[in-house]
C-alpha positions, 0 to 999 in steps of 0.5 A: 118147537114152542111158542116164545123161542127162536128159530132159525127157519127156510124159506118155502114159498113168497106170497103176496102178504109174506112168506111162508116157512117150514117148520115141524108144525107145518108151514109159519107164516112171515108176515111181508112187513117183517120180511127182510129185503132181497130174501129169496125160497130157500134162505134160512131166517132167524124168527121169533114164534108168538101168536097174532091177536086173532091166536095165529101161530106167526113168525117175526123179525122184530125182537121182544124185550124177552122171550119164553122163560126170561126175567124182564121189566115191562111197562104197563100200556093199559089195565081192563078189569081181567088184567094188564097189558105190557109193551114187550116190542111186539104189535100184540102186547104181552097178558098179564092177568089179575091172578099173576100179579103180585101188585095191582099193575098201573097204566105207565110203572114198570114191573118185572114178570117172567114170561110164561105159556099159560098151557090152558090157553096156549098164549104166551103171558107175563107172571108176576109172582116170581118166588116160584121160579126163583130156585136156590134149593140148589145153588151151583153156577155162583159162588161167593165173589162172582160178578153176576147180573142182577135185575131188581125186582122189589123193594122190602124194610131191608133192601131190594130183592133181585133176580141173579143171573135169571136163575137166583133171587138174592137180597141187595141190603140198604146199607150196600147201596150208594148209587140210585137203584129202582124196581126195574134196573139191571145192575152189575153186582156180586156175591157177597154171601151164601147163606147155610139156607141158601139165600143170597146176599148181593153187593153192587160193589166187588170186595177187597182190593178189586173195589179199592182200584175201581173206587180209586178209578173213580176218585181220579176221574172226578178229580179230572173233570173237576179241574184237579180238585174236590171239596171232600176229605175224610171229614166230610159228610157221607151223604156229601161223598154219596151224592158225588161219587156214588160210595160210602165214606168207608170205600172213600177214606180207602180209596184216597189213602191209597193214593195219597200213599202212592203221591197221585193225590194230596189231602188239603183242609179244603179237600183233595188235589190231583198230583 
């Protein structure tokens, strides 16, 4: 057992303060307020094992914003002169110290840790310096075209760095973007590419004509909430079709070309029309 994780334990014996559980490290306590009511010894609880501000092994009903090994973004509830304290949903908020933080970490920004168990202390902190545990020396779960849930992590000169499916790193390009994205966010994306050096160019849109029909979803959607017509055609500026739809000019010139064809729309001088 460890630290970080859940499991799924009995009850041995109701105290004044709680209730005790066994375990293979011995009898954990539960702490009364944590307790769901009506529990009784002998009921199995689901808890998660982290240690008390005082370094006691407790259990919790509360559920953290992660748990030992997970990518997460956390945000900065107070900085000392030995490192940053984040708010991850537990009474005792998770260490990062100065020497796993790739930035100086601020009182109120979010970032993105992994979190670890520092094996000298036997605590359980934030890291984050994430290239470590970011492996893609072996790429097997995801191939080229796969949906896969990103968690942005970093912005660089080219794009936003992302962990893939909290196993990956891969790369999302400026150029593919058309919808906000900030450190922090978790976005729906897809493989773009695999690369013979094994790094990963990343997409928030699929491609092909699964993109056209989602983009010819949106279109439509728009156009229905906007009393059947929209100031865009396939002249206007991209950052105007940015700013509306979320997507380049290119994916707007298909989409509205494949419903002109099938007679959902027409293309006016003003802009298109709902059928």
């Amino acid at each position: 057992m460890e630290i970080g994780k859940y499991y799924e334990l009995e009850v041995a014996k109701e105290v004044d303060f709680g209730v005790y559980l066994n375990s293979e490290l011995g009898e954990i306590l539960l702490p009364l307020k944590y307790v769901p009511e009506g529990t009784q010894v002998g009921d199995r609880l689901t808890v998660f094992l982290h240690k008390d501000s005082e370094d006691r092994l407790l259990a919790t009903t509360l559920e953290p914003k992660g748990k030992l090994g997970d990518f997460v973004s956390l945000t900065t509830k107070d900085v000392t002169p030995h490192g940053a304290f984040m708010d991850w949903g537990l009474e005792k908020d998770l260490f990062v110290p100065n020497r796993e933080q790739h930035t100086k970490f601020e009182v109120g920004q979010s970032y993105v840790v992994r979190i670890c168990l520092d094996y000298k202390t036997d605590r359980l902190i934030g890291v984050s310096k994430l290239n470590a545990f970011l492996s893609n020396s072996k790429i097997e779960a995801v191939s080229e075209g796969d949906e896969v849930t990103l968690l942005i992590y970093d912005e660089t000169d080219r794009g936003f760095l992302a962990v893939v499916n909290q196993k990956y790193g891969g790369l999302v390009y400026k150029s593919e973007i058309f919808e906000p994205i900030a450190i922090g966010d978790t976005k729906k994306g897809y493989i773009k590419k695999i690369r013979e050096d094994n790094k990963i160019d990343l997409s928030l849109s699929p491609a092909g004509t699964e993109a056209i029909d989602i983009n010819r979803d949106i279109i439509l959607d728009k156009l229905k909430s906007s009393d059947g017509f929209l100031a865009l055609h396939d002249k206007s500026d991209p950052a105007d079709i940015l700013h509306q739809l979320n997507m380049s000019k290119k994916a707007f010139k298909k989409a509205i070309g494949g419903l002109y064809k099938d007679k959902q729309i027409s293309i006016e001088d003003e802009g298109i029309k709902l059928l």
